[in-house]
N, C-alpha and C positions, 0 to 999 in steps of 0.2 A: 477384566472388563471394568471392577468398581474402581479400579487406579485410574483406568485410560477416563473415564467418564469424568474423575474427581479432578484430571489434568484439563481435559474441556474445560472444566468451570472455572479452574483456577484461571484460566488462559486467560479465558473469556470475560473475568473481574478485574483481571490487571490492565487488560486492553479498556474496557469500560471506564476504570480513572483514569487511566492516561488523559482520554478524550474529554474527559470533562474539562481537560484544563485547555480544553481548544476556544481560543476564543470566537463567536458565530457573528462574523460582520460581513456576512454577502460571499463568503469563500469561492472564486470560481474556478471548479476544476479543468475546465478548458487551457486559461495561463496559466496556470499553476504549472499544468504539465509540460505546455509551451518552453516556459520559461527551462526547466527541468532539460528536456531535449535538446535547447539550444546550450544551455553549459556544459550539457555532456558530451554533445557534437564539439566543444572547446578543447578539450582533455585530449582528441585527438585516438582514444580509447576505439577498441573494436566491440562492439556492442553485443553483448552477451543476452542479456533479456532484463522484461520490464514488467512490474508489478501492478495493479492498480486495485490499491485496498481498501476495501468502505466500510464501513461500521453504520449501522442503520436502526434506526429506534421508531417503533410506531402502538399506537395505543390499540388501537382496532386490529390491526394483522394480527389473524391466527394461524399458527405453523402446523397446520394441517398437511399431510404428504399429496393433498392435489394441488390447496391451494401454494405450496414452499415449488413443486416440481413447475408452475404454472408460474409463477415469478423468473423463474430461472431460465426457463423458455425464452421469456419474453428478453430478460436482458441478453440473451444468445441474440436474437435475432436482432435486439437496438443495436448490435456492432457488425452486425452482416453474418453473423456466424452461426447460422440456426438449422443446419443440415448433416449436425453430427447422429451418433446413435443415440440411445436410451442414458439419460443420466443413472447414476448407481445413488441409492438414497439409503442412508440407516438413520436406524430411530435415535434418538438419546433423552434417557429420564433418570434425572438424578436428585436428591432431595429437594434441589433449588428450583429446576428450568426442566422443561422435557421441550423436546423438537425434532429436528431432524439436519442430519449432514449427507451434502451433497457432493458428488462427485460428476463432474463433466467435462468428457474429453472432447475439445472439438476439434482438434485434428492434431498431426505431429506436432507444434509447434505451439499452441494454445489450447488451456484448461482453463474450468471455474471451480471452484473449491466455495460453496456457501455454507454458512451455519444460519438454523434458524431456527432461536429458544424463545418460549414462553418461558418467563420468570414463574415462579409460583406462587409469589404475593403478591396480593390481591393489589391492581392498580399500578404494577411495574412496567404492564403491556410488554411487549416482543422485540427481544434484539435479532439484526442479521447484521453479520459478519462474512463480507464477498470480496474474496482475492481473485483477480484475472490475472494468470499469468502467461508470457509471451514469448519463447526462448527462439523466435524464429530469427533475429536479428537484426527485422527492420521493424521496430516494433511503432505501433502510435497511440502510445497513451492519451493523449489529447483527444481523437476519437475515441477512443474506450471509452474517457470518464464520461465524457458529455453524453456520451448514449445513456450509459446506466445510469446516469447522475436524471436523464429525464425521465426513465421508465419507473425511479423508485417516487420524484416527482408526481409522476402520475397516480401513483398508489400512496399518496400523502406520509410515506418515509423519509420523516428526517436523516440527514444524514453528514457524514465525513470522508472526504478523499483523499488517500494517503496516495503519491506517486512516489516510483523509485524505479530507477534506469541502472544497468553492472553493465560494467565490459572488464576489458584488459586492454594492456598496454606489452610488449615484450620486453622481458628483463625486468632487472629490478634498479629502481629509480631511487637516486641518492636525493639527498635533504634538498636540495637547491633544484633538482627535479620536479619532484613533488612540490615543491612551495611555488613553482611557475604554473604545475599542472592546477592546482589549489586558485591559484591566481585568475590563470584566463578563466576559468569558469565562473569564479563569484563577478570576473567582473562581468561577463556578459549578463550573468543575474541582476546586478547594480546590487549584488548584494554586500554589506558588512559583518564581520567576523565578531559573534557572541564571544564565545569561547572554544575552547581545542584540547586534543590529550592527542600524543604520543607517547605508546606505550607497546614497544617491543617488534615493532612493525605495523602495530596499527596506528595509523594518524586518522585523526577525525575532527573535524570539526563542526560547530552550529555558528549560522549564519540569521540574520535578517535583513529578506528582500521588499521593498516597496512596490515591487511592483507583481508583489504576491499578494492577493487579499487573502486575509484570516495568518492566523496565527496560535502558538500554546506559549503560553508564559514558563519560563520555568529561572528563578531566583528572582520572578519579578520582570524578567529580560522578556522581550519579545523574538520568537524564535519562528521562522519559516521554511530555510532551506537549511538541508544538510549534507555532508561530503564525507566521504571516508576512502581508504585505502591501505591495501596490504597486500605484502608481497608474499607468493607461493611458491617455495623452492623445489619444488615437483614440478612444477609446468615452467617455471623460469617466468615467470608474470605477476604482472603485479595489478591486481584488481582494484576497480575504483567504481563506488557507487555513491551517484547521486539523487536528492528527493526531498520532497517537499511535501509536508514539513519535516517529517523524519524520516530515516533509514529504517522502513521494516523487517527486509530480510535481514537471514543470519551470516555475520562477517566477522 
């Protein structure tokens, strides 16, 4: 239990830098995901599922188990999804942060997974950390964010929205493939190409699109959208996820 807890915080402090290097100029998660949806409908890909991960910082929220379950609610029901069962809730208290993780099924095809820590220095206030995820295959992150994105509005939660779209494609897609699949989607983005690695069948790259607000810096560069994909010789497919600003799930 003191590993899994010490993994929580670890998680939970690498995810908190990251974001720091987000830059906060008006970010709107509605195009953001837009944008996102429309390059992935480019790829041509059959759409696997969709993420939509927030990171939320507020000074006054206390992670109390009625008030963390009564948060959670609410964003169930800002995306119409508010007639599952009992969320499952466990405590977590570890030297740093005590709070509570959520679990909420809301049907076959969509879950919320929340964390919500009180720091234990004095004047840290309360992080939550809310992934919604989607594996039904029509997924609409664009509604997602905009709902939650209002309800933590309402409850004066700062915040970040990470989107990201998987599917597949059949087969596996050689170099000239891939750099057309890579192609139609940035450009439906308008976006242009930071940087890239290919390494072993993962190709990935970071992008900057304009017509994404906000952005994370990283060598200085402005970065918004991203793309990756790898081929799986067990299914004979080759997976491609896209997301803005990054790729949170594991690829």
């Amino acid at each position: 239990m003191k590993r899994l807890l010490a993994c929580i915080f670890v998680f939970v402090l690498v995810i908190s830098i990251f974001y720091v290097l987000m830059h906060k100029n008006g970010r709107d998660p509605r195009t953001a995901a837009e944008t996102v949806m429309r390059a992935f409908e480019m790829t041509g890909a059959v759409t696997v599922s969709s993420e939509v991960y927030i990171r939320g910082r507020a000074a006054d929220f206390r992670p109390d188990e009625e008030t963390s379950l009564g948060l959670l609610r609410e964003l169930a029901a800002g995306i119409g999804e508010g007639r599952s069962g009992d969320p499952a809730c466990s405590p977590i208290d570890t030297d740093f942060a005590a709070g509570h993780e959520i679990n909420y099924i809301i049907d076959e095809n969509k879950k919320i997974h929340m964390t919500v820590l009180e720091q234990k220095e004095p004047g840290t206030g309360s992080m939550l950390l809310i992934s919604l995820l989607d594996i039904s295959g029509e997924p609409a992150p664009a509604r997602y964010a905009e709902a939650m994105s209002s309800v933590l509005e309402k409850h004066g939660i700062g915040h970040e929205i990470n989107i990201t779209v998987a599917g597949f494609v059949e087969g596996k897609l050689d170099d000239d493939e891939t750099a057309d699949v890579f192609d139609r989607a940035m450009k439906s983005a308008g976006a242009l190409r930071i940087e890239g690695m290919d390494d072993n069948g993962l190709v990935s790259i970071s992008a900057f699109s304009p017509n994404i607000s906000g952005y994370l810096r990283t060598g200085g560069k402005k970065v918004n959208f991203s793309m990756a994909s790898r081929y799986n010789s067990f299914e004979d497919r080759t997976y491609i996820w896209i997301a803005s600003p990054v790729i949170t799930a594991e690829y």
